[in-house]
N, C-alpha and C positions, 0 to 999 in steps of 0.2 A: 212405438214403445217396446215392443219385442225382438224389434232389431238393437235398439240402443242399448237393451238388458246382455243381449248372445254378442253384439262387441265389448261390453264392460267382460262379459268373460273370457273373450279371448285376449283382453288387454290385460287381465292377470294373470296368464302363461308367459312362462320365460321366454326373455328376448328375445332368444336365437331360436324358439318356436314359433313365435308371434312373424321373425321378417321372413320365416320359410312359407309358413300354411296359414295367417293368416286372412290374409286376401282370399287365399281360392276356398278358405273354411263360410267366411263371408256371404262368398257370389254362392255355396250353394246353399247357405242358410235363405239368400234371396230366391234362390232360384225354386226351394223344397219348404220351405220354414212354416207357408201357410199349408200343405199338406201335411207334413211331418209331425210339426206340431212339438208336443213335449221331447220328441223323441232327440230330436238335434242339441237340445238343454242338455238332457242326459248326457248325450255323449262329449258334449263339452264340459261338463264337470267333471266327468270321468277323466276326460285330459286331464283337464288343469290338476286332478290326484297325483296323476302318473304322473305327471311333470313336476311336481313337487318335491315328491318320498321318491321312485326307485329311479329318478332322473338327475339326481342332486344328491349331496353329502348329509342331509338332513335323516336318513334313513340310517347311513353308517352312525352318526352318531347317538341315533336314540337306540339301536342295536348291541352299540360300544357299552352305553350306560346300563344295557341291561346285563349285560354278560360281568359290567364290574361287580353290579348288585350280588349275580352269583356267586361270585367267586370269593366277595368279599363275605357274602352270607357263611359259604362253605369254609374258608379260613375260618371263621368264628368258631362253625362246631368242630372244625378240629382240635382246636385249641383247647376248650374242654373236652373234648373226649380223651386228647393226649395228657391231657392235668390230670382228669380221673387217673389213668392207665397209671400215668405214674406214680399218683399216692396207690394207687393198689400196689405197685411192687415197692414201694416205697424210695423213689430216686429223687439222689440231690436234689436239692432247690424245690421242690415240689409245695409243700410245706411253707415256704417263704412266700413262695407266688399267694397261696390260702391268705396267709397272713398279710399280706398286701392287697388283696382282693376284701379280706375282712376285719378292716384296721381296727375296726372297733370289739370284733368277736365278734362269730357266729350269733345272731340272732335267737332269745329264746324261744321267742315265738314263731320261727319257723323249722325248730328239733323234733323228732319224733319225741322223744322224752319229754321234752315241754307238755308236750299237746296233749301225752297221754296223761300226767300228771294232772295237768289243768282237767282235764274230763273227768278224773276219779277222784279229783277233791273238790270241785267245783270252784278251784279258785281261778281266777282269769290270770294268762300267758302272762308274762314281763313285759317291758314296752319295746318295740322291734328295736330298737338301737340299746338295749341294755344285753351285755355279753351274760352266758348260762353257767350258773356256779352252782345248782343244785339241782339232780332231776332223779326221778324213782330208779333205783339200783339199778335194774334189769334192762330197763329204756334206756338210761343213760351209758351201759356198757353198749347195746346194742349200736345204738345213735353212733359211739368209738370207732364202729368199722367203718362209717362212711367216710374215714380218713385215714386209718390206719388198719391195716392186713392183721397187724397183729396183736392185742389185747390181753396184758399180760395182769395178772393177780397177783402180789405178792402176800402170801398168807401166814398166820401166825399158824401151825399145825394144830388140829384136832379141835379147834374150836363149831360148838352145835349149830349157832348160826351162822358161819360160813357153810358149814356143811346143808343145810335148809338151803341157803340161797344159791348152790350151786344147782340144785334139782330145780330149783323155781323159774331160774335160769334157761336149762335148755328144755324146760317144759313150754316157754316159751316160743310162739306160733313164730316173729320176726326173727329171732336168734334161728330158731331151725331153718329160716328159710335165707339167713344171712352168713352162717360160718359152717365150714366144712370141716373142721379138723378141733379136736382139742387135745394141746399138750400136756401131760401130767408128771410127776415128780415121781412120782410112786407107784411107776412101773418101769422095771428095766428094760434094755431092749429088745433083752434074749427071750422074753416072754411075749414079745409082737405076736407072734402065731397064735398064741394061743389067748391074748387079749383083742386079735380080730373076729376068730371065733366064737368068743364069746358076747362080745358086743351084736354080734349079727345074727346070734340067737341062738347058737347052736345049743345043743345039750353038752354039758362037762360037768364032770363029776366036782365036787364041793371043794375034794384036795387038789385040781386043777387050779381050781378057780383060783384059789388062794394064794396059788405059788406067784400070781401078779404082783400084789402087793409086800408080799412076807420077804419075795428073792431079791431084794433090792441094795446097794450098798451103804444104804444106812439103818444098822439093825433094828427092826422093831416097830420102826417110826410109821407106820403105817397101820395097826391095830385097830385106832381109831373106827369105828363102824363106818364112818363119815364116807370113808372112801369105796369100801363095799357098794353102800346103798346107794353112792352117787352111779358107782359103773351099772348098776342092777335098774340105776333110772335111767341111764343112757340105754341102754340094749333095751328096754321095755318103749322108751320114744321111737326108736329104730322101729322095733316091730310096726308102726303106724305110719312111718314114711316109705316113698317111692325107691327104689334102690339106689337111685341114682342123687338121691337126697339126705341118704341117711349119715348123720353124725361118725365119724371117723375119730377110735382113742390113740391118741398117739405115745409111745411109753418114751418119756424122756431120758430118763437115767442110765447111766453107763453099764453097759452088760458085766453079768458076775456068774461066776459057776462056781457056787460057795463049799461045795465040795474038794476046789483045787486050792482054796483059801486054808492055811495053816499059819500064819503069823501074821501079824501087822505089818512084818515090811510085804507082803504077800496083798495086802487089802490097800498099802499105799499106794503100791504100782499099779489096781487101777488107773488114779489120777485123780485129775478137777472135774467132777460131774458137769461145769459150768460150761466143759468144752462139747459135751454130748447134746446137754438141751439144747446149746447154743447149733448145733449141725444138726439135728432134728428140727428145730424152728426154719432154716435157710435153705435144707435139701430138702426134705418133705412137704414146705407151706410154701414160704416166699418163691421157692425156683418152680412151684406148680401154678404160682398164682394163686393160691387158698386164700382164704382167712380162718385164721385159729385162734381158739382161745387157750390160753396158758397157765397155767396155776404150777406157780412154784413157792418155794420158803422168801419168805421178805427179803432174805440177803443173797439172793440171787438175783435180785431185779432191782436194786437202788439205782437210781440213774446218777447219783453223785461219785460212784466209787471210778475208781481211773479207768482207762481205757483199755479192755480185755480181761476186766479183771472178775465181772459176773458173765450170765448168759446175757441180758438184755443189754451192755456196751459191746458185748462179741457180735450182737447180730446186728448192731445199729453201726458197726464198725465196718460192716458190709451193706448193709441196705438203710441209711441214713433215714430217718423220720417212721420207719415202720412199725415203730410201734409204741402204745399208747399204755402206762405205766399206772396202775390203781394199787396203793395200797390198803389191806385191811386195818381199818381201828379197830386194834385189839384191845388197846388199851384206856379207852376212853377219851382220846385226845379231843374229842367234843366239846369240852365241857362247856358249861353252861353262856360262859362269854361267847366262848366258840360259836356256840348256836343262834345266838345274835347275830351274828357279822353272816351267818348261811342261813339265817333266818328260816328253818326248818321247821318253822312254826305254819310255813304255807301248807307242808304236804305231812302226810299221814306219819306219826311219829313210828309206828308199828313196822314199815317197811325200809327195809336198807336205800341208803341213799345214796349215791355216788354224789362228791365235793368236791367241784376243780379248785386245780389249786394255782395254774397261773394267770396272772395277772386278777386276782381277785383277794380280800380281805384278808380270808381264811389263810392262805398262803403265804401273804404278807405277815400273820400274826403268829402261823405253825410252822413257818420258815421250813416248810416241807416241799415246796414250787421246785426246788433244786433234785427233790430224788423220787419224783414222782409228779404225772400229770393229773390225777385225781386221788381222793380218801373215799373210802367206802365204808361208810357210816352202819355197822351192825347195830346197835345199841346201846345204850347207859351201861359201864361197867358191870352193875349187876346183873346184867345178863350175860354175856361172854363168856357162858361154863364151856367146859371143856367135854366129849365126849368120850368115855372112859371103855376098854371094853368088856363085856357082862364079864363078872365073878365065876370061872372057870370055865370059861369059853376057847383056852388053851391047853389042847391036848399034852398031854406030860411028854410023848415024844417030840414033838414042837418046843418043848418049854428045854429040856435038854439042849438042843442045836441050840434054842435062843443065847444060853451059855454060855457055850463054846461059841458063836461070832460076838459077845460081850466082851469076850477076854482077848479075839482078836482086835477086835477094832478096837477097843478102851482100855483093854489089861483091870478090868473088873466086869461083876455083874450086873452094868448099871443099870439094863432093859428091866429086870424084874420095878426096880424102883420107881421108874416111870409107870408103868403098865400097871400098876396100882393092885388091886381085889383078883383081876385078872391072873397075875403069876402066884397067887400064893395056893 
């Protein structure tokens, strides 16, 4: 029986093993097999291994298969990694591929916005194949940079709850740990030195401080507290971050030295501000790889106007898809049908809402999808006051220059009229 079992073994080694060694493998199983015992089994299975796998092509191929699995594993995550990489600098085609990848829209229930919205109101996510048109302001910008570098505001000036939401904003644990830079309107650039100092904490005197906002080439337009107290919240979050994390202000507006400014033609030949933010958004953010967020005037950022003709077509004219376009409702454009079709009744009326707008109702019905990728839902008209600044909170020498750049730049005093309580 034990002879018949050690030839069935050697009759399954390959042939050209079998006519060299198997005979003399045989006579010494006969000659050894009742001393040897297990030991001659062993080593004939051990053949018939080795004659199998490193003696035959059956090794190379199962070797071949696995080296594809890698490679084809490793292709995969290049593929996105290199997809990421290029929605961060924002390159052609990038953006399509998204859109090809998520014919249907991104998933609500797999957005940070989602999930946070659903937690603090208790209502349950969308269903994963319904695309996201509505998510709490602050999440919903955030969630923006996972596709686009650059998150632009378009705002109506001096409004209170925009100005709330911008501190609420980078108060915000995910924003600080997701954007590096934020662009502003309402500082020139010649004030960079002393807008990085100040953000980073230094001590500067009151009338430093001020020349940020006050020296800019649009008179006046910045009085607003709004903007004050936003930069006083940015350098106060700074102080609580790592150095190497802290919020960066970036002054968008074209340099002025309002001192050499004696006429209008003198204040024209600055130029189009739209060319400054525009080369501060692409030299400072997108050629460092950043993410920034941007706040400018509404008509600097319509995605409908011709090509070159704001900052956000000047940057998208060089970095296609980078960036993701919210305007504020200043005006109440909610209104109550509105809010049926974003159905805002899910999440807490009190909080600004971000409202995409393409391919969903809202858009279709605001016929705003063309100049903007989202609406930023502040609240019911009757809220949207305007913040004004206190009743003589403008020094009389200040209130003279304000004057004289009124009559440059407009050939009247139209700043005291705006500036309300403030100039008189």
């Amino acid at each position: 029986m034990k002879r018949a079992i050690y030839k069935g073994l050697l009759w399954l080694h390959r042939a050209s093993f079998r006519n060299r060694f198997a005979d003399e493998m045989l006579w010494i199983f006969d000659e050894t097999g009742e001393q040897a015992g297990l030991r001659v089994f062993t080593d004939a299975l051990v053949s018939l291994v080795r004659q199998w796998t490193f003696h035959s092509s059956v090794w190379r191929i199962a070797f071949g298969a696995l080296v594809s699995c890698l490679l084809l594993a490793g292709w995969w995550h290049f593929q996105e990694a290199a997809l990421a990489s290029a929605l961060g600098r924002g390159n052609p085609g990038a953006l399509e591929e998204i859109k090809h990848r998520f014919a249907k829209g991104i998933p609500c229930g797999n957005t940070p916005a989602s999930r946070v919205a659903a937690a603090e109101t208790g209502h349950a996510p969308a269903e994963a194949d319904t695309p996201c048109d509505v998510a709490d302001g602050v999440q919903g910008i955030v969630a923006a940079f996972g596709q686009h570098p650059v998150v632009v505001i378009g705002e109506v000036h001096w409004l209170r709850p925009a100005g709330e939401f911008y501190v609420r904003l980078i108060r915000d644990r995910k924003f600080q740990e997701t954007v590096n830079d934020i662009v502003v309107e309402f500082a020139s650039r010649n004030n960079q030195p002393s807008l990085d100092r100040y953000i980073a904490g230094e001590d500067l005197a009151i009338e430093e401080v001020r020349h940020i906002w006050r020296d800019t080439t649009k008179v006046a337009s910045w009085e607003s507290p709004i903007y004050a107290e936003w930069l006083a919240a940015i350098r106060e979050v700074n102080q609580g971050l790592p150095p190497n994390r802290r919020l960066r202000v970036l002054a968008g507006d074209t340099a002025v030295d309002w001192q050499r400014l004696q006429s209008h033609a003198d204040w024209e030949a600055l130029g189009d501000n739209n060319l400054s933010f525009a080369d501060v958004i692409v030299n400072e953010v997108l050629r460092r790889r950043h993410r920034a967020l941007v706040v400018l005037g509404i008509n600097h950022v319509r995605k409908s106007r011709d090509r070159n003709e704001d900052a956000t077509s000047r940057v998208e004219s060089r970095y296609p898809g980078s960036t993701y376009v919210v305007l504020l409702d200043n005006r109440g454009l909610l209104q109550p049908a509105a809010q049926e079709l974003v159905r805002l009744d899910r999440f807490s009326r009190n909080a600004p809402m971000l409202c995409e707008l393409a391919g969903t109702p809202l858009g279709d019905a605001t016929h705003l999808s063309s100049e903007a990728d989202a609406l930023l839902y502040l609240g019911p008209p009757e809220t949207l006051a305007r913040a004004f600044p206190p009743a003589g909170s403008l020094e009389p020498g200040y209130m003279k220059e304000l004057d004289r750049r009124s009559w440059i730049e407009w050939g009247e005093l139209r700043a005291r009229r705006f500036l309300g309580a403030a100039a008189e």
